[in-house]
C-alpha positions as CSV (number, residue, x, y, z in Angstrom):
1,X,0.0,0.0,0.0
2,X,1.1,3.6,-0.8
3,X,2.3,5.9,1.6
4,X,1.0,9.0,1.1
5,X,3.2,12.3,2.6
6,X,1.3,15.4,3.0
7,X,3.4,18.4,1.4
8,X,2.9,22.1,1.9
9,X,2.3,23.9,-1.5
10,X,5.8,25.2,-2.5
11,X,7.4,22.2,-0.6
12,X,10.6,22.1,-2.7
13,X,10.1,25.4,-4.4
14,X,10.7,27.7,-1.6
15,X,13.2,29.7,0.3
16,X,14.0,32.2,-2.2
17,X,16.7,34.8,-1.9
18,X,18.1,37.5,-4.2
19,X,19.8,40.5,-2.8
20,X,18.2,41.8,0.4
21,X,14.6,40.2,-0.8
22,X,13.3,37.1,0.8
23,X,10.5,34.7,-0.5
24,X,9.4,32.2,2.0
25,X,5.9,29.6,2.5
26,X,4.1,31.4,5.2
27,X,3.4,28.8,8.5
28,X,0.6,26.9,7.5
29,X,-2.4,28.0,9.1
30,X,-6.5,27.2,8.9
31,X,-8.1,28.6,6.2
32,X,-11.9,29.5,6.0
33,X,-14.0,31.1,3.6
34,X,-16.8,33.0,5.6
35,X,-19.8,33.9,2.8
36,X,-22.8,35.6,5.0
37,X,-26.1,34.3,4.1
38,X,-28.1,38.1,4.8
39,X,-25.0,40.4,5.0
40,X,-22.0,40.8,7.1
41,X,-23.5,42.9,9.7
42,X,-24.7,39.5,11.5
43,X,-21.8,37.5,10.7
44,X,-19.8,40.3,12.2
45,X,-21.2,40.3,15.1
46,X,-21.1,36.8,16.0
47,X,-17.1,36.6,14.3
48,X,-16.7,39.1,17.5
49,X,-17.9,37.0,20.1
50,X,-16.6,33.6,18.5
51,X,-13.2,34.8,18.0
52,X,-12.4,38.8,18.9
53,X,-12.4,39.4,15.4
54,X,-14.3,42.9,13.6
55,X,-15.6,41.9,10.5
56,X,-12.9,43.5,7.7
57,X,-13.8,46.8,5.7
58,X,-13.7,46.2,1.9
59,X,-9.9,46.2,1.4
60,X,-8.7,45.9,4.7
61,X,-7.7,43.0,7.0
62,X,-8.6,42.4,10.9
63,X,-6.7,40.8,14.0
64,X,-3.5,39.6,14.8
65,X,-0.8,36.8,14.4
66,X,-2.5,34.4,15.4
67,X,-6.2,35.2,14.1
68,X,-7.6,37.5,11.1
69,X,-10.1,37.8,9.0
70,X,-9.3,39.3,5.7
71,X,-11.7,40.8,2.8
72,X,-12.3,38.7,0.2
73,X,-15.2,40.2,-1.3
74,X,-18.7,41.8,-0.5
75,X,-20.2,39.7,2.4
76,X,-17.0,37.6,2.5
77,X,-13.9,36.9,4.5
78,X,-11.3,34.5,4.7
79,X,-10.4,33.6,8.2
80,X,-7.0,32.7,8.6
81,X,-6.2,30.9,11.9
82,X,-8.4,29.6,14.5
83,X,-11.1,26.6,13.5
84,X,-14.7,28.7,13.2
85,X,-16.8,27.6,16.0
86,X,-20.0,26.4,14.9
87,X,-22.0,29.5,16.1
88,X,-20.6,31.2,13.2
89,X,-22.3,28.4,10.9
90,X,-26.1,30.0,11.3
91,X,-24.7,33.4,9.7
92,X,-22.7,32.2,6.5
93,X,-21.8,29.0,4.7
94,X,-18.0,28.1,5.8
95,X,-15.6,26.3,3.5
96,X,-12.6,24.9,4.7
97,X,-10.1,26.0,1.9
98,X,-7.0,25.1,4.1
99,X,-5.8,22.8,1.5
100,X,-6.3,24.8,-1.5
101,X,-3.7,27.6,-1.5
102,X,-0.4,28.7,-1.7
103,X,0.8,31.5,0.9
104,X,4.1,33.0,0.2
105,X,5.9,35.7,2.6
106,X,7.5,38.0,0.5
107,X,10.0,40.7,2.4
108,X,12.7,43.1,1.8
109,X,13.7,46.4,0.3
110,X,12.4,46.5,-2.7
111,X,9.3,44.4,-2.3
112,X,7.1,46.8,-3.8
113,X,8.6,47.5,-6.6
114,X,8.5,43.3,-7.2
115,X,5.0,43.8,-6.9
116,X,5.0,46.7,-9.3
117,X,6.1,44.5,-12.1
118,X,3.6,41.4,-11.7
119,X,0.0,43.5,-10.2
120,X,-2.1,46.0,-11.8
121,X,-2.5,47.8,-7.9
122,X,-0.9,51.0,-6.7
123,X,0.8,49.0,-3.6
124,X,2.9,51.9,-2.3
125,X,2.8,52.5,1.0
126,X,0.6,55.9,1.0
127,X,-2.4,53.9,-1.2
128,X,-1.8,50.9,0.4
129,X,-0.9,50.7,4.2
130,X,-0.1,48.2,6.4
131,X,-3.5,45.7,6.5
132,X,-4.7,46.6,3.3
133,X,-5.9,43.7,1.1
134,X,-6.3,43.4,-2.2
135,X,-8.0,40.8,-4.7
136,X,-5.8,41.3,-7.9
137,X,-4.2,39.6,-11.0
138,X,-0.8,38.8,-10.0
139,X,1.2,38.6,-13.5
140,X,-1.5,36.0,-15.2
141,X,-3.1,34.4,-12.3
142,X,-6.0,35.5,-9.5
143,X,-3.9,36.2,-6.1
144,X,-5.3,37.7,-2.6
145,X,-2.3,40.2,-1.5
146,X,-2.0,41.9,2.1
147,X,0.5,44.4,3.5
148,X,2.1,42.7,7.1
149,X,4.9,45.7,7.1
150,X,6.9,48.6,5.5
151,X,8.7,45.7,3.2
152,X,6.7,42.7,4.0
153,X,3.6,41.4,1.8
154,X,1.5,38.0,2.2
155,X,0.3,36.7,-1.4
156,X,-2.1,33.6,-1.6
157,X,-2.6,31.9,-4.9
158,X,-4.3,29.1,-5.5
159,X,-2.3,25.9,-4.7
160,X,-2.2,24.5,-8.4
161,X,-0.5,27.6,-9.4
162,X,2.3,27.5,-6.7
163,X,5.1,26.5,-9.2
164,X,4.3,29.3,-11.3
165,X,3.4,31.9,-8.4
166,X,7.0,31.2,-7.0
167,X,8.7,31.5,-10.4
168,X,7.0,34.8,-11.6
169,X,7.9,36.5,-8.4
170,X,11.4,35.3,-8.3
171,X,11.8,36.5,-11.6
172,X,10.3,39.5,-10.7
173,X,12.9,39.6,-7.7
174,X,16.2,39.2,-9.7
175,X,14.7,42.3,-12.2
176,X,14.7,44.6,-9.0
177,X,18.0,43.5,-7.7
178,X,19.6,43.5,-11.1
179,X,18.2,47.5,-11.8
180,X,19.6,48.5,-8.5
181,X,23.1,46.8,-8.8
């Protein structure tokens, strides 16, 4: 009989380094997709008394380390941490998508200008602060992309495109370096 051996997403592909930017799997935490069933007002409520989470603002991220709740759309949020408790069930249909995407750490100076090449999104600092969350095209492929620090970003794609996520941003990596050396 097979033995099968669970792998993280870019298992193989990842630590990436060029010059002072790093590109690195984020820890692998839950993943849930939160969809409210008659608006987020309710869901919100009950997301704050399940877990000490607000309910994000279009664009914007809530929470800490070790739980958050990001935008993913209107009347959805991806909650990135803890297991949803089952209160949260009567307000919004839950989907464990744990499995199903990559989430890369990329850091450094320069990391916006890596993202400059590969997303059509003013991520600057000024348009796009620390907790900001964006839905976007990364180079060819759908990508969810949050701001952790001054030169830190968080970009999830979805796991099948993990190989190419990691090669388009490493390419895009060795561009900046290169134009700066």
């Amino acid at each position: 009989m097979a033995e099968l051996i669970a792998k993280t997403p870019c298992a193989g592909l990842l630590p990436v380094r060029h010059g002072g930017l790093s590109l690195t799997e984020c820890a692998p935490t839950a993943i849930h997709h939160l969809a409210a069933y008659r608006g987020a007002a309710q869901l919100g409520v009950a997301l704050e008394k399940a877990h000490g989470l607000g309910w994000p603002a279009p664009g914007r991220s809530t929470g800490a380390a070790s739980a958050r709740a990001l935008w993913f759309g209107p009347d959805q949020a991806l909650l990135l941490g803890p297991m949803p408790v089952a209160a949260l069930a009567r307000h919004c249909a839950l989907t464990d998508q744990s499995d199903g995407w990559a989430h890369v750490c990329l850091s450094g100076p320069g990391a916006e200008e890596v993202l400059a090449r590969l997303v059509p999104v003013d991520l600057r600092a000024g348009a796009f602060p620390e907790g900001a969350v964006a839905r976007t095209a990364l180079f060819h492929m759908s990508a969810l992309i949050t701001r952790t620090g001054a030169e830190s970003f968080e970009i999830f794609a979805f796991r099948s495109m993990a190989r190419t996520l990691v090669h388009d941003v490493s390419e895009a990596m060795k561009s900046v370096v290169a134009q700066r050396g």
